[in-house]
N, C-alpha and C positions, 0 to 999 in steps of 0.2 A: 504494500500500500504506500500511495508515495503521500507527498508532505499536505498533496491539496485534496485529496479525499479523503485525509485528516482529519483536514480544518472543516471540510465541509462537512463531514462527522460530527465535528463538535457544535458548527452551527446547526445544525437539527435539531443534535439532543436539547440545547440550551434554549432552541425554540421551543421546543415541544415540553419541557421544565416549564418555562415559562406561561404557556398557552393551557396547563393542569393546572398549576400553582393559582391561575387566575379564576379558577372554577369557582362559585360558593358552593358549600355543602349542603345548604338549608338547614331545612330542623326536621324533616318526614323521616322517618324511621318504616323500618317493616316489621310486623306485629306477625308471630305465626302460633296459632293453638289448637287445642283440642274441644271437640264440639261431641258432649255425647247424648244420647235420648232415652231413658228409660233405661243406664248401664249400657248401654251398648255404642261403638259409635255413630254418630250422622252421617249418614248419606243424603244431598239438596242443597236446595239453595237457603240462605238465611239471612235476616235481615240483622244487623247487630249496631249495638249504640257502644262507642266509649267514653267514660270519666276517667278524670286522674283528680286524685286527693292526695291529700298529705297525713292518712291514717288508714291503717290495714282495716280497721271496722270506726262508722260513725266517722268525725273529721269533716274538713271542709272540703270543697271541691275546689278543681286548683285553674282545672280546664276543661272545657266538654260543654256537655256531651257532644259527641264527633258520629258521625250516622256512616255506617258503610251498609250500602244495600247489594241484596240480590248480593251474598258473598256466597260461592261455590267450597262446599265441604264434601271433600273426598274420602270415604272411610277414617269420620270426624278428625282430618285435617283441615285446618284453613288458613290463607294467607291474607294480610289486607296493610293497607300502610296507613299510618295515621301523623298527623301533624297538629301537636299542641302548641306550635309556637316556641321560640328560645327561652321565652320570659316563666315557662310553666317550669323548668328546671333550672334550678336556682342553685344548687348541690343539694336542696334537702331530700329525705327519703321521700319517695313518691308510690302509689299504688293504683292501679287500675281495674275502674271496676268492667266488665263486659254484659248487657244487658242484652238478649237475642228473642225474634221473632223465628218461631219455623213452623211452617216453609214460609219462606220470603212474601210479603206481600198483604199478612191477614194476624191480628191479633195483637196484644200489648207486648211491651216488651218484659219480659220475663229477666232481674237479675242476676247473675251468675255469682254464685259463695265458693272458695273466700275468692276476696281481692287480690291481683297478682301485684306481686314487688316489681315496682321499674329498676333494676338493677345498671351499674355503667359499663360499657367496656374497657378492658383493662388499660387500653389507653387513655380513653378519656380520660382517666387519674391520674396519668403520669404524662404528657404532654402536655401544657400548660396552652399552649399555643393553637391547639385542637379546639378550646374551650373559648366560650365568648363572656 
């Protein structure tokens, strides 16, 4: 490799550094759980509300409720992404609650016991820089 397909080497990468670095990350996260009916799991569609609180039971609410409809559960897996905003995490513990219609479309929403812990990723604690 000679000296100018180097250089143009390093002008790529330091481009393309640059053009990531420049991304924002947001604050939506993807949320994945388990959906079961009577002990067994869900299979359908479901309609689901989320809250976050700052108390495993009772507490305030911090953000919410967030409405994901019509979410697809596969042998009671589901996936959905949820966005409470930067301001909802503040470092304190947080918990969320999941409230579900099923099937999608008909009925109140029923709350789900107990509430999950919002837990961080290990970076998050240890990169300061990651954090807003």
């Amino acid at each position: 490799m000679n000296r100018k397909d180097i250089l143009a080497a390093i002008i790529l990468l330091a481009t393309t550094h640059i053009s990531i670095a420049g991304t924002p990350l947001g604050t939506a996260f993807t949320y994945q759980g388990q959906l079961k009916s009577g002990g067994a799991p869900y299979t359908g569609t479901a309609d689901m509300q989320f809250t976050l609180y700052d108390a495993a039971v009772a507490g305030n609410i911090v953000a919410g409720p967030i409405a994901s409809g019509n979410v697809q559960v596969a042998n009671g897996l589901f996936t959905t992404t949820l966005d409470f905003g930067a301001s909802a995490f503040n470092g304190e513990a947080r918990w969320l609650e999941t409230a579900v219609v099923t099937p999608a479309g008909g009925g109140s929403y029923i709350p789900l016991t107990p509430r999950q812990a919002v837990t961080p990723a290990p970076y998050a604690l240890a990169l300061p820089g990651l954090r807003t």
